[in-house]
N, C-alpha and C positions, 0 to 999 in steps of 0.2 A: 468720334465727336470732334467738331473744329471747335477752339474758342479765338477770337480777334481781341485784339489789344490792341486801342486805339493810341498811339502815343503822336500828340501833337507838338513838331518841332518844325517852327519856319513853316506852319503851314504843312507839313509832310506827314502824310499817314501811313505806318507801318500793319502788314499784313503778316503774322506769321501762324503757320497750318500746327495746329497743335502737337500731330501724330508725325511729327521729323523736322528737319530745323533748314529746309526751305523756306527764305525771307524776300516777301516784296514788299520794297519800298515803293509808295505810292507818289510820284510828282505831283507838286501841285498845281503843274499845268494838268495832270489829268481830270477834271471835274465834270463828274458823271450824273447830277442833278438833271432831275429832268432829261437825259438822256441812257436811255435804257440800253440801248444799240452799245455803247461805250464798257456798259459794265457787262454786258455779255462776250463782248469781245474780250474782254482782261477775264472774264471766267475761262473762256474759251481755251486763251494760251495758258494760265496757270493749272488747268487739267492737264492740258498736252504737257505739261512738265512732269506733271504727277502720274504720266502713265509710258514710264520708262523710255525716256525718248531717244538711249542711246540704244535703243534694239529693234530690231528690224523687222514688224509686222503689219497685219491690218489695223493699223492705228486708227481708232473713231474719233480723231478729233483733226483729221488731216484729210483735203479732200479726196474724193475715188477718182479724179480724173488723172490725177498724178499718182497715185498709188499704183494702177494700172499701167500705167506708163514708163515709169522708173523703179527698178529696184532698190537705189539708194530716194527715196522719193521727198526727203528735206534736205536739199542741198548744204545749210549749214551743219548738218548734223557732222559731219567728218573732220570738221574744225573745232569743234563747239566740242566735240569728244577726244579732240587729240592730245591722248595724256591724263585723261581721265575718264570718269565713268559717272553715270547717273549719281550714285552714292556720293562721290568728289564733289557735285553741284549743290547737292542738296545740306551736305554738312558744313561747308566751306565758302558757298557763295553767297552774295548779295546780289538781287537782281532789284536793278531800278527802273520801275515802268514809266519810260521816258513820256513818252507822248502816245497816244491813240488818236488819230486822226482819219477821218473819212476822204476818200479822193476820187471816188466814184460814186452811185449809186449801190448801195449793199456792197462797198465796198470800204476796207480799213488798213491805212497801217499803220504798225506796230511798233514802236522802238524797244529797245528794254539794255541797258549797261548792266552784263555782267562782271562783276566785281570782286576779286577776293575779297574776306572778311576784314577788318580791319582797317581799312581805307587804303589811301594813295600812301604806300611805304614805299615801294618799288614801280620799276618801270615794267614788270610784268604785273600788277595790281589790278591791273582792264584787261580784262580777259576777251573781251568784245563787246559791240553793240549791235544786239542782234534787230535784224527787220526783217518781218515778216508781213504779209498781207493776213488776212481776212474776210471772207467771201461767203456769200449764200450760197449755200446748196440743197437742195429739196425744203427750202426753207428752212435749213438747220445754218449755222454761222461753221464754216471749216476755216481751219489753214491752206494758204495755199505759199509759194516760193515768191520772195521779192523779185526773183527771176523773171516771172511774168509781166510785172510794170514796167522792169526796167528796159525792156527788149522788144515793147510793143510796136519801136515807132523803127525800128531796125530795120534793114534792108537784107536779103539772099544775095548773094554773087557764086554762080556754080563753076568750079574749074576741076575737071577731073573727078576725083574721088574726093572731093573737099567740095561741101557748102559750106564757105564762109557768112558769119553773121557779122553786120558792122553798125556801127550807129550813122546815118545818115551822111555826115559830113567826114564820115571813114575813108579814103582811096586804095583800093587793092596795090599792093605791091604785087605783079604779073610776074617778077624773076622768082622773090621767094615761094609765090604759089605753083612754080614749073618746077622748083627743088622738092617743096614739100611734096608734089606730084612725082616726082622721080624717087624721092625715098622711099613713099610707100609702094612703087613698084620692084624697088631693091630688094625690101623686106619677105613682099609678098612668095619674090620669086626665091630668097634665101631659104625660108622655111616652109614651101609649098601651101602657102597662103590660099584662100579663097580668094582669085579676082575681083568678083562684085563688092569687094569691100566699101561702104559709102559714113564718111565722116562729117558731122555737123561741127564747126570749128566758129568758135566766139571769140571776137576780138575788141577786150576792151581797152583802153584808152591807155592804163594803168592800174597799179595794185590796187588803188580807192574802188576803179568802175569794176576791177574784177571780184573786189569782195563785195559788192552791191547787187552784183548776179551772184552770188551765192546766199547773199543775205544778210549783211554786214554793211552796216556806218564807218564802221572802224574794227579792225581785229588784229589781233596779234598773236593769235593763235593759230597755225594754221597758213600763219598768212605764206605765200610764195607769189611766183611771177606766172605760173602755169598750175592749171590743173584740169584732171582729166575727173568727170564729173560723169554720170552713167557712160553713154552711149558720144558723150560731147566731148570737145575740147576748150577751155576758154585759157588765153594766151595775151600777155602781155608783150609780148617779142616778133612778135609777126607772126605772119604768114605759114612760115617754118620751124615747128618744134618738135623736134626729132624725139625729145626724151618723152614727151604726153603722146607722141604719135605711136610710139611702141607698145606702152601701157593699151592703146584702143587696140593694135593690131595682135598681139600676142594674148589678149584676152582670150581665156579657156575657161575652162570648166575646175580644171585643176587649183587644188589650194595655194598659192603660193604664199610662203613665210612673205613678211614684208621687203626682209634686206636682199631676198633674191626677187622679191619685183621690182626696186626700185636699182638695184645692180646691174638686170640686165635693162632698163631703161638709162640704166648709165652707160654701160658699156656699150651698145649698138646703139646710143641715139648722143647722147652726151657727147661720146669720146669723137662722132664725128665730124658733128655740128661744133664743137666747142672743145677742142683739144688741151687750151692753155688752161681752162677752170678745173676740166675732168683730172689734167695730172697734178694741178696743184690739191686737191683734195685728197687724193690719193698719197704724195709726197706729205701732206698735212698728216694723216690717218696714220702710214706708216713711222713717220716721226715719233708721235704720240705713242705707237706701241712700242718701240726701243727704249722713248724715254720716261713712261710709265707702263710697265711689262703688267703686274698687277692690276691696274686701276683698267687699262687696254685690252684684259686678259682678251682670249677667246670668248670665254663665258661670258663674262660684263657686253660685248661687245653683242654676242647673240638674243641677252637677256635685255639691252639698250638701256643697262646700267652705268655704261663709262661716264666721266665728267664731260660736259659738254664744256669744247676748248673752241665757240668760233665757227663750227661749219657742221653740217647735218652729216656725223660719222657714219652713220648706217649706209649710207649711199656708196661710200668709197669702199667700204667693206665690201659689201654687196657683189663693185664692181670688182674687187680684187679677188673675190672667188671668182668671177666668169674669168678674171684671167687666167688665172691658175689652169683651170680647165680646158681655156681656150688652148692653151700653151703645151699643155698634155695631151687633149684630144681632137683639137679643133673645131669648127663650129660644129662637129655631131655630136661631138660632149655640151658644145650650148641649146644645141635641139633637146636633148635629154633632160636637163635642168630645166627649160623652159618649160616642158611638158610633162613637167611632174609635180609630185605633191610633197611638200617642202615645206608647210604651214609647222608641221609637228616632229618632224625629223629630219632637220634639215644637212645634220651633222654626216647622217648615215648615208641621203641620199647622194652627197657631195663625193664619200669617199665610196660609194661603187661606182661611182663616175670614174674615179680618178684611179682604182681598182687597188683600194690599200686598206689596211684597216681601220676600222673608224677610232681605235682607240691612239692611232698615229697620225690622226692627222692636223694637231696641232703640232708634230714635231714640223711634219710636212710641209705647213703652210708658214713657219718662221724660218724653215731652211730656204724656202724658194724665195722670201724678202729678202735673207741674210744675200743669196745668190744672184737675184734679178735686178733686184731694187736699190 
């Protein structure tokens, strides 16, 4: 059973679902009189919220052409969940239904400021402002990715194994697209890659036009200069990003824990596109564990408990296993790691790489800092 409780402030009507403590606040730019279209579309998304949107199904409130198409197939969703979970949204957020606005024919978008509870206390309180569209489908109203609006007017440019996407008044840089081209034939032939590998690569402008292909006004969650989104890349840096290029070409089937996906996209793309970043994180990372041994543990570090001091720790971590291994076995110890399953054991599968016991190889890995580093 819902009950609504209308509380009028400033104009503003609050919406909240009786059976869990997801709250929308209703703008009062949103006025849905006389237009029916409006308040279907706000049913629309407040279902999609209410039917676990951080998991990964045939969602009926998202259309089939992207469902089909993409396995991750709400592009916000991987920012919008980074760090938390459906349950974290719904007991802890406010969402403010900014604007519904029509900009086609059966066509709408969406705004909505998600919100910790509480208000503006901190500069993590905006959690994002999500946008999304809204579209007919069999005459049913779907979701569809603000990706679609935003990219319509975009241009292709093909160079190699890279279709670049750009915004119209975009100019290819031709030396970074002959790198990016020559890296991924590096990679291909390092780890007996498939040659027909072909990359769709999106270039926007900045962090604003890249969180607006994902679906975002504003975010701060999530937010980066790169991100590798199904089968795409969209790239704030050019041409050429080594560390999203590894993530498409090392993609398997195999689980990988997060801190060895993003370690070996650090260590073969990072460290060689960007050397002066890759070892300052790493000299940041190892500091931090000398000078909080505890807080730095192994454990904290694998369970992504440690205190955040300043830089995405998981990353250097990541890469300081591939060294270790690189250093012990060489890149057949990195083939190894790359093509296995490290989601759930990632401790174990480390140290039969490195052929030791897993119960030593926290000694192992603070002797080889004391040693190397």
């Amino acid at each position: 059973m819902k009950k609504i409780f209308f509380i009028i402030i400033f104009f503003t009507a609050h919406f909240v679902h009786a059976q869990d403590s997801l709250n929308f606040i209703i703008s009062n730019r949103v006025v849905w009189k006389d237009d029916a279209d409006k308040k279907e579309v706000f049913e629309l998304y407040k279902n999609y919220l209410y039917s676990r949107p951080d998991s990964i199904y045939d969602n009926p409130f998202w259309n089939d052409a992207e469902k089909k198409q993409y396995y991750l197939f709400d592009f916000s969703k991987s920012s919008i969940f980074n760090g938390i979970n459906d349950d974290i949204l719904r007991e802890y957020m406010d969402l403010y239904i900014l604007s519904i606005e029509k900009y086609d024919t059966d066509k709408f978008t969406i705004r909505v400021l998600m919100q910790w509870k509480g208000g503006l206390q901190n500069g993590s309180s905006v959690w994002c402002i999500h946008v999304v569209s809204a579209i007919k489908e069999d005459n049913n109203w779907r979701l569809q990715n603000n990706f679609v609006k935003e990219t319509a007017n975009w241009r292709k440019y093909n160079y190699g194994a890279i279709t670049y996407h750009a915004s119209p008044d975009y100019s290819i840089n031709e030396t970074n697209a002959k790198q990016a081209n020559d890296f991924i034939n590096e990679i291909i032939l390092l780890f007996d890659l498939d040659k027909g590998v072909h990359i769709d690569y999106y270039l926007p402008k900045d962090v604003d036009e890249l969180g607006r292909l994902q679906g975002f006004d504003y975010y701060f969650t999530g937010i980066a200069t790169g991100r590798r989104m199904n089968d795409y890349i969209f790239s704030t840096t050019g041409e050429f990003h080594a560390h999203e290029l590894i993530h498409i070409l090392l993609d398997s089937d195999y689980k990988r824990n997060f801190i060895i996906e993003e370690g070996l996209a650090e260590f073969l793309g990072t460290k060689k596109q960007l050397p002066e970043r890759y070892f300052n994180y790493i000299k940041s990372l190892i500091a931090d564990i000398f000078s909080y041994p505890e807080d730095y543990s192994i454990e904290n570090l694998l369970k992504h408990k440690a205190t955040w001091r300043g830089y995405p720790y998981r990353y250097p971590f990541g890469a300081l296993i591939c060294e270790i291994i690189y250093e012990t076995k060489g890149i057949d110890g990195i083939k190894v790691l790359a093509f296995s399953n490290t989601e759930e054991n990632l401790i174990e599968v480390v140290s039969n790489i490195l052929e030791i016991n897993q119960d030593k190889f926290e000694k192992f890995f603070w002797d080889y800092l004391k040693e190397k580093w």
